[in-house]
C-alpha positions as CSV (number, residue, x, y, z in Angstrom):
1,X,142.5,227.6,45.9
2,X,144.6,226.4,48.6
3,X,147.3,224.2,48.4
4,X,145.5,221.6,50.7
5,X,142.2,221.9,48.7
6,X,144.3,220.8,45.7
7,X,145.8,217.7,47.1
8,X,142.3,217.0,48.2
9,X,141.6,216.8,43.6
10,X,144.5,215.1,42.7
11,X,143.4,211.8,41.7
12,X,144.8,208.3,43.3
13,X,147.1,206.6,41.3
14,X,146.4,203.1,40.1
15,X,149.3,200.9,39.2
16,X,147.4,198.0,37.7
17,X,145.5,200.1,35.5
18,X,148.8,202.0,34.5
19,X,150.5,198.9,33.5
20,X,147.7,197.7,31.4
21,X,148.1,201.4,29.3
22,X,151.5,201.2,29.2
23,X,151.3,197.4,27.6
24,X,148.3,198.8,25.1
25,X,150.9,201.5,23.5
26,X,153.2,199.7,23.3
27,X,151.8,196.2,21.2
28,X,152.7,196.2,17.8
29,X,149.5,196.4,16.3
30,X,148.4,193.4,13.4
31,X,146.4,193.9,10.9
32,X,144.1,190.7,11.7
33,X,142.8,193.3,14.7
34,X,141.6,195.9,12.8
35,X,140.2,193.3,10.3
36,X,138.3,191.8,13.3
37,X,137.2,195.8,14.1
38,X,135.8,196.2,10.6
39,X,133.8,192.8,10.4
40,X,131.9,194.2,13.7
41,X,129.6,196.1,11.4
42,X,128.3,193.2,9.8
43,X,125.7,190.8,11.8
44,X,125.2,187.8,9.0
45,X,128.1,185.5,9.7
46,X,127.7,184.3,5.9
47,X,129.0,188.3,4.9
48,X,131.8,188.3,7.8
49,X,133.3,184.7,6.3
50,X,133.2,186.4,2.8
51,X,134.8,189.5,3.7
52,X,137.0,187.3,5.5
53,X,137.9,184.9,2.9
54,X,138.3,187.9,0.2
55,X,140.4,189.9,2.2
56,X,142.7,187.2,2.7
57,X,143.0,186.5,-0.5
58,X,144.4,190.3,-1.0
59,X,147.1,190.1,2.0
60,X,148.0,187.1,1.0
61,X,148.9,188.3,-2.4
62,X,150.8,191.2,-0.7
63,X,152.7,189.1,1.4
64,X,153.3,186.7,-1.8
65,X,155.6,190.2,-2.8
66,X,157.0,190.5,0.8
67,X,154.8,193.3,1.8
68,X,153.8,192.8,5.4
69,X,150.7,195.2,6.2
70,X,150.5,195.9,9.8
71,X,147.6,198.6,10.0
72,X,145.6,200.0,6.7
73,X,147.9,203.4,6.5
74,X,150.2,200.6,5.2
75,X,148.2,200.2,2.2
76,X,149.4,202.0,-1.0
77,X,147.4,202.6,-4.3
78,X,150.3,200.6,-6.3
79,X,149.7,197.7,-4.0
80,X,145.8,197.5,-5.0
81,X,146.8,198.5,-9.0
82,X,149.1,195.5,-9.1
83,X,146.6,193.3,-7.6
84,X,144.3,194.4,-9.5
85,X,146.5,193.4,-12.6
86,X,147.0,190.3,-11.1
87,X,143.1,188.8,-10.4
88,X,142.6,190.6,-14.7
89,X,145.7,188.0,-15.7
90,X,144.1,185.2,-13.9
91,X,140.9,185.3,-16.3
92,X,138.3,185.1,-13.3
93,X,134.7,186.7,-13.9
94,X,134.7,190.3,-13.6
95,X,132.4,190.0,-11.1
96,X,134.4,188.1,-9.3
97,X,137.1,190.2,-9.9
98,X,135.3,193.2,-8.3
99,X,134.0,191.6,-5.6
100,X,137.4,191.2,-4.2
101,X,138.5,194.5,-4.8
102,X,135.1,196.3,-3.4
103,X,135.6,194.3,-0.5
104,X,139.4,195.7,0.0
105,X,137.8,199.5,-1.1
106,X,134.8,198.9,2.0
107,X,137.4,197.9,4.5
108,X,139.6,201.1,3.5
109,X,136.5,203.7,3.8
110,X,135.6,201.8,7.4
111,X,139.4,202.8,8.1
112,X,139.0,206.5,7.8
113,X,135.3,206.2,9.5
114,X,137.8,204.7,12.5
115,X,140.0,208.0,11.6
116,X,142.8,205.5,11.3
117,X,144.3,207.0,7.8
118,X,142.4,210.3,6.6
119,X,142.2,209.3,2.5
120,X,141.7,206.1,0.7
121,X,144.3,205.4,-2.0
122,X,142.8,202.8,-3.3
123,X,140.3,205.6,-4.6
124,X,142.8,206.6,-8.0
125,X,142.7,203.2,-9.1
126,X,139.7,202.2,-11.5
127,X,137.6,198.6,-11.1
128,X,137.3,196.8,-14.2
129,X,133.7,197.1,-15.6
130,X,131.7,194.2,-14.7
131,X,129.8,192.3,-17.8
132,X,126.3,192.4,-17.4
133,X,126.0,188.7,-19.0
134,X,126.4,185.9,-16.6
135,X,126.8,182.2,-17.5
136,X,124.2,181.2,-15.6
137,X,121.4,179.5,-17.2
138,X,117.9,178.7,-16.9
139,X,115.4,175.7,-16.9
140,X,112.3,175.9,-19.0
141,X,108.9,175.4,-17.3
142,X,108.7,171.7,-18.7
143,X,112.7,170.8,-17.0
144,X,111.0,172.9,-13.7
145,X,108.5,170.0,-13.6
146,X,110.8,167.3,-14.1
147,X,112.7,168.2,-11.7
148,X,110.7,168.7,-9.2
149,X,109.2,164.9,-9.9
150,X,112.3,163.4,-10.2
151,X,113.0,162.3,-6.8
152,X,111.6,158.9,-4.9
153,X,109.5,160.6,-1.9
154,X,109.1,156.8,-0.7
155,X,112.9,157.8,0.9
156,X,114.0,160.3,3.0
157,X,116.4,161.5,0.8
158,X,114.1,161.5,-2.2
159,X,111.5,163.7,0.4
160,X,114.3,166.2,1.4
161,X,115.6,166.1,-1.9
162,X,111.4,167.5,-3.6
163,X,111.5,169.8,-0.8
164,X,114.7,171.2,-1.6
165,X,114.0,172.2,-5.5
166,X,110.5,173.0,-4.6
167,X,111.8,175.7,-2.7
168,X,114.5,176.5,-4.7
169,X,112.5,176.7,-8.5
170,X,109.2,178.5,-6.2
171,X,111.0,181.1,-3.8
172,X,114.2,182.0,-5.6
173,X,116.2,181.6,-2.7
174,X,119.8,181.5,-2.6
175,X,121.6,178.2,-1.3
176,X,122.5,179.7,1.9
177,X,119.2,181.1,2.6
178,X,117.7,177.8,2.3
179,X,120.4,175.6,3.8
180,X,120.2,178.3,7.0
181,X,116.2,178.3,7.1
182,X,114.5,177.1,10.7
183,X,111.6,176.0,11.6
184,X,110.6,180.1,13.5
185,X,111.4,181.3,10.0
186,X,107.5,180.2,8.7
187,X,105.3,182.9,10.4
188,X,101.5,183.6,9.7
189,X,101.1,187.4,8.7
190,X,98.4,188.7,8.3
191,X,96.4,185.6,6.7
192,X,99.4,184.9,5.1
193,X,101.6,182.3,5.7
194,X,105.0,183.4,4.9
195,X,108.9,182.6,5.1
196,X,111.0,185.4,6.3
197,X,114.5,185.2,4.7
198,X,117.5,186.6,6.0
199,X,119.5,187.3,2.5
200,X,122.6,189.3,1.3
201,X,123.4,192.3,3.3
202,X,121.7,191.6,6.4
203,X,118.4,192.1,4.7
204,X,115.1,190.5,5.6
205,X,112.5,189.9,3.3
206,X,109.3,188.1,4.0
207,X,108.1,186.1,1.1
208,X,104.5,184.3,1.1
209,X,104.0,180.5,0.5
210,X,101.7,179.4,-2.3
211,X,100.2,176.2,-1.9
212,X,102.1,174.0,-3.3
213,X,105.1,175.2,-0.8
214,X,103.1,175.1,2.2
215,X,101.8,172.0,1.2
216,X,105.2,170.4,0.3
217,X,106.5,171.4,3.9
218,X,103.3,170.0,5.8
219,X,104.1,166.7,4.5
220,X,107.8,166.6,4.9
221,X,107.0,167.5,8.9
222,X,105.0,164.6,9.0
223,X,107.1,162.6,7.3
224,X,110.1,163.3,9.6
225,X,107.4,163.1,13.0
226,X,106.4,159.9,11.7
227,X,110.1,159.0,11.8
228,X,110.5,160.2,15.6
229,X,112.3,163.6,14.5
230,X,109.5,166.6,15.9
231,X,111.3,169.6,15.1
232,X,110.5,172.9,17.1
233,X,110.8,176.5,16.3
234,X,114.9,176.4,16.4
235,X,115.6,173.0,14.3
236,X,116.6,173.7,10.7
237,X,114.3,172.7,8.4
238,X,116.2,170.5,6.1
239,X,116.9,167.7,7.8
240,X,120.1,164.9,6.5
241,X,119.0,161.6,8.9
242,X,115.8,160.6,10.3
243,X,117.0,159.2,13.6
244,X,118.6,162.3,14.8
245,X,118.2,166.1,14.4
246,X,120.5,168.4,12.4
247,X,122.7,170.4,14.8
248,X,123.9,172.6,12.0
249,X,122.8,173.4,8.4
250,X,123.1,171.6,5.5
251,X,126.3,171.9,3.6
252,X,125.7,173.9,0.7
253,X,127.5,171.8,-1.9
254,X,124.6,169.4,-0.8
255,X,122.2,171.5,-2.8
256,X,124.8,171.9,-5.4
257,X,124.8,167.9,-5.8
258,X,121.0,167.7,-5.9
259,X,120.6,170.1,-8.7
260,X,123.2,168.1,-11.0
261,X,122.4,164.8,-10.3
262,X,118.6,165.2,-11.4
263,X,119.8,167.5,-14.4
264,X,121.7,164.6,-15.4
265,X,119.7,161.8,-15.1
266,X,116.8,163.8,-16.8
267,X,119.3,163.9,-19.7
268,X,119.3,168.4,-19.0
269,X,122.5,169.2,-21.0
270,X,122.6,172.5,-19.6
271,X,125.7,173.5,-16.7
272,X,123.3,174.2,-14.2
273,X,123.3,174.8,-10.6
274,X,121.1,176.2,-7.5
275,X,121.8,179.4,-9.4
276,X,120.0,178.6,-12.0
277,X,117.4,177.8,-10.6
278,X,117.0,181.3,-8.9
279,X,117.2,182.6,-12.4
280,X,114.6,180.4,-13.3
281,X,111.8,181.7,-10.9
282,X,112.9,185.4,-11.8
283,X,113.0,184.7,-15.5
284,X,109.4,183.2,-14.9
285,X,107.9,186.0,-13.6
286,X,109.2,188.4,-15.5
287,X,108.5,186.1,-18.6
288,X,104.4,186.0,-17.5
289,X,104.5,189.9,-17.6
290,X,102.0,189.3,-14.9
291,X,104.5,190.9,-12.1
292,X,105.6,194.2,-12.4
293,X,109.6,194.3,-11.8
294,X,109.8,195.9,-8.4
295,X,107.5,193.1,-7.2
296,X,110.0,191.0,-8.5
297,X,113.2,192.6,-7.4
298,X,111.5,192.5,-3.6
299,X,110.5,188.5,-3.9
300,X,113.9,188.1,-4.9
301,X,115.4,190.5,-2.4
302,X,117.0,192.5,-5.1
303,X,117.5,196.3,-4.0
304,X,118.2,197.9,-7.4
305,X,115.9,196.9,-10.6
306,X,118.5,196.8,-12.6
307,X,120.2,193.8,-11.2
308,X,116.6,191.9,-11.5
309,X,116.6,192.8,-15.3
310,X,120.4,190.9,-15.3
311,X,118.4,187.8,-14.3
312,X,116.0,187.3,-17.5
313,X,117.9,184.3,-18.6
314,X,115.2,182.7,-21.2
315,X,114.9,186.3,-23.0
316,X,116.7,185.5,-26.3
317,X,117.3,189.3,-27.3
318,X,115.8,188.4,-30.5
319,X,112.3,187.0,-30.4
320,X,111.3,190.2,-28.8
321,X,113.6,192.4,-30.2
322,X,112.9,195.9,-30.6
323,X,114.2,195.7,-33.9
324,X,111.0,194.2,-35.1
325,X,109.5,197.4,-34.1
326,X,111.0,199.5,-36.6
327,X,108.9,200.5,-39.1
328,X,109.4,203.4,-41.1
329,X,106.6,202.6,-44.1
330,X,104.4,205.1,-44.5
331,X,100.6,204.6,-43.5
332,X,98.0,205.3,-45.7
333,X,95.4,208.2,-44.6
């Protein structure tokens, strides 16, 4: 090749776009960027302001010690151990406690997808075992009525307030899901009219409405168009005033308010919560024996079985015990 031909190759130089390399390798990297790179994965903004708030919680603590992480390689199996340590000595849930640190573990495994350390230290270091008992409890099917009744549908707020532990004590949704739920959500499938649910994990389940649902949200529509409020496809559901529409969700402490204040004026002396009323439905079901449990784990949007068996809250562990089973006389013939 001749020495013209060559200088015909050689590419033109551009100085703007140089500059703009040179200032890339050269800022000091933080670790909020690569902790805005790993919560790209996720679509639900509900699991990017949980990673968010847990793994602030961990940096936090590190810089508590005056350990200032600027990129994951940073991160040393000591540093998770001691924090570790730390949320044990604070007495919070186990499940609580591993939530935090699995979210700490996920963001270290996205690091070496990104090839930005090649090992995860945090591997050595062993989660504490989660107790498969949870506080939460149940209603019986008698409270599950009075409940629902409680409320004065002559008000809005008595309305929204049916509506809301309808839902809750018939679908099993979580408070999010319900707070979140619009109006596009209720779809007719196949004969069915259904809810689909956008739950944990970015999953969508679609979950059909018996008749006392559908019914329920027929007449809370009306209600609110007799009002002057006509929702379309994009409103939320659950609605706070009737002069005006929502233009964001219902706060979920809202929900957590409704739940104790009936409780309590029903004279429930149980610590209950929207929880527990997700644990009621599941308990129900699996109670009737009519449902077999991977029908129930998908109503309830449960991926493994085993964390749908965590939610029988009324089984007493002694009623039905297997020990009454035992029987080692000896039968006759």
């Amino acid at each position: 090749m001749t020495k013209k031909s060559s200088t015909l190759l050689a590419p033109t130089v551009n100085l703007d776009l140089a500059r703009k390399f040179q200032e890339a390798s050269l800022k000091k990297a933080d670790i909020q960027d690569f902790i805005r790179e790993f919560l790209v994965q996720f679509l639900s903004e509900d699991t990017k302001t949980a990673y968010i708030k847990d793994l602030k919680f961990f940096f936090d603590f590190l810089r508590s010690g005056e350990v200032h992480v600027s990129h994951p390689g940073d991160i040393q199996s000591y540093h998770f151990q001691i924090y570790r340590d730390h949320l044990l000595e604070k007495g919070l849930a186990s499940a609580t406690i591993n939530r935090r640190l699995v979210c700490v573990r996920s963001f270290m495994k996205w690091a070496i997808a990104a090839k930005l350390i090649d090992h995860n230290p945090l591997d050595t270091v062993k989660l504490p075992k989660v107790q498969t008992e949870s506080p939460t409890v149940a209603f019986d099917d008698h409270e599950v009525l009075r409940m629902i009744d409680a409320p004065d549908v002559s008000t809005h707020k008595g309305r929204t307030h049916r509506l809301i532990m309808v839902m809750l004590f018939h679908l099993g949704l979580r408070r999010s899901e319900l707070t979140n739920m619009r109006l596009h959500q209720i779809v007719d499938d196949r004969g069915h009219w259904t809810i689909r649910i956008h739950g944990k994990g970015d999953k969508v389940r679609l979950v059909p409405l018996n008749n006392t649902v559908w019914e329920e949200i027929n007449i809370y529509i009306a209600s609110l168009k007799d009002n002057g409020i006509d929702l379309g496809p994009e409103d939320f559901l659950l609605q706070t005033e009737t002069r005006t529409k929502n233009d964001r969700p219902m706060d979920g402490s809202t929900i957590y308010r409704v739940i104790e204040k009936y409780a309590r004026s029903l004279g429930i002396n149980k610590s209950v919560s929207p929880h527990s009323c997700r644990a009621t439905v599941i308990s129900h079901l699996l109670d009737t024996s009519r449902a077999a449990i991977r029908d129930v784990a998908t109503f309830a949007g449960h991926s493994n079985i085993t964390t749908t068996e965590r939610y029988d809250k009324r089984r007493k562990n002694l009623d039905k015990s297997a020990a009454y089973l035992v029987d080692y006389e000896k039968k006759s013939g």
